[in-house]
C-alpha positions in Angstrom: 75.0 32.4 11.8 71.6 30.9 13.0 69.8 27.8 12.3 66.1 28.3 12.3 63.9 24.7 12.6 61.1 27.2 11.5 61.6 26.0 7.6 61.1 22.6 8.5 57.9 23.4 10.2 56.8 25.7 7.8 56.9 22.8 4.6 55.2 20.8 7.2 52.4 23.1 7.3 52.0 23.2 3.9 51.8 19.8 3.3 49.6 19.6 6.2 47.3 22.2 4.3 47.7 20.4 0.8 46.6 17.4 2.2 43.4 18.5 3.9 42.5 20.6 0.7 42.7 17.2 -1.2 40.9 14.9 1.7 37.8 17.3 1.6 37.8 17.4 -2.3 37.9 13.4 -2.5 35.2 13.0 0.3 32.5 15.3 -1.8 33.5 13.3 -5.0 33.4 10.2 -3.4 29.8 11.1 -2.1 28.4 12.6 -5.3 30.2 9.5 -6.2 27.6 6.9 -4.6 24.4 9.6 -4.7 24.5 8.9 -8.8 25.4 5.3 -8.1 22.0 4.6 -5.8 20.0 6.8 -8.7 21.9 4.5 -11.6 20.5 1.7 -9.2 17.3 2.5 -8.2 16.0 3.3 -11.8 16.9 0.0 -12.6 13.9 -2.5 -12.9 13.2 -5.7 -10.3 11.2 -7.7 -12.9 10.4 -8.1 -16.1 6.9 -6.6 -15.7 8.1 -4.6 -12.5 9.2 -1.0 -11.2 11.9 0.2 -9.9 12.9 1.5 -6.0 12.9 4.9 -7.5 10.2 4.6 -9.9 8.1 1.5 -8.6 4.2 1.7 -10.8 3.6 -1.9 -12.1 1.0 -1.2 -13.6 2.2 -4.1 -16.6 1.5 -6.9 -13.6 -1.4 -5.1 -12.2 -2.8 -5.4 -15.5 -1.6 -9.0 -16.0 -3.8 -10.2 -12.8 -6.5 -7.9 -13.6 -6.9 -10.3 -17.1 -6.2 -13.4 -15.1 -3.6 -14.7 -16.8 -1.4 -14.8 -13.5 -2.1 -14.7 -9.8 -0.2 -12.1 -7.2 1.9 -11.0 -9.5 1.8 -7.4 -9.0 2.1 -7.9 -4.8 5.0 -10.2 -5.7 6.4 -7.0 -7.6 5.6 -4.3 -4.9 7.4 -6.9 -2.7 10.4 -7.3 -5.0 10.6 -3.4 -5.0 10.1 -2.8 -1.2 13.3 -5.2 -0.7 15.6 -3.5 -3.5 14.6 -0.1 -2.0 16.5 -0.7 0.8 20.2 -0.6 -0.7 19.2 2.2 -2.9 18.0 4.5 0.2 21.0 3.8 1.6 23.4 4.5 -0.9 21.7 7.6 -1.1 22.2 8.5 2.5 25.8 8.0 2.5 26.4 9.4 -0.6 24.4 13.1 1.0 26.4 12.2 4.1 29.9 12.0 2.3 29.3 15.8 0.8 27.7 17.1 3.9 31.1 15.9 5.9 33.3 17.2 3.0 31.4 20.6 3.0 32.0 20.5 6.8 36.1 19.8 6.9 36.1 22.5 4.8 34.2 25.3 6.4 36.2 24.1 9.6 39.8 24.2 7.3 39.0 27.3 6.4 37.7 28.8 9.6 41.3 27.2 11.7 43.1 28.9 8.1 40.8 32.6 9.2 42.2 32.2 12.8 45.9 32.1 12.5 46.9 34.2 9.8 50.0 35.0 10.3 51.7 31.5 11.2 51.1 30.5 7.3 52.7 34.0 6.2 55.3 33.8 8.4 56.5 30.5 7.2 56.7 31.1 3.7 58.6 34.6 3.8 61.2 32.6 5.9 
């Protein structure tokens, strides 16, 4: 009788498949994840008479110092949005990062899973 190490290498790979199926899965979700987070963010107002990053007309201040009732406010508003752009943009970019890189582990997964074939079969028929 023979003792084959082949079944212990054979679980092995299928945990080692399992687990990159899961990491590529969790890295889109994670992404799509923090692309809604920045758009939850950035449609969120700076000021009481102000825009968003996302949607930034003030045109309640701009109207405010057109009367004369206040002085700068609208600048002070375009300011206010410039500086809370900045997170926003940036949540966005990771978040389109994060489920470009998924995407990508998975095209590679599945072209390493195109190129060997027959070491997955043969483990699971031993």
């Amino acid at each position: 009788m023979e003792v084959r190490d082949s079944l212990g290498d054979a679980t092995k790979d299928i945990d080692q498949e399992l687990s990159q199926r899961r990491g590529w899965i969790l890295t889109v979700a994670v992404g799509f994840a923090l692309h809604i987070l920045s758009f939850v963010v950035g449609l969120k107002s700076v000021g009481p008479l102000c825009g968003s990053p996302l949607l930034p007309h003030s045109s309640a201040a701009e109207m405010a110092d057109l009367q004369m009732r206040t002085t700068g406010l609208a600048a002070e508003c375009y300011r206010n949005i410039d500086s809370a752009a900045v997170p926003v943009w940036i949540l966005m970019a990771v978040g389109i990062g994060l489920v470009l890189t998924g995407v990508a582990v998975r095209i590679v997964g599945i072209r390493r899973a195109v190129n060997r074939p027959g070491k997955l079969a043969a483990a699971l028929q031993d």
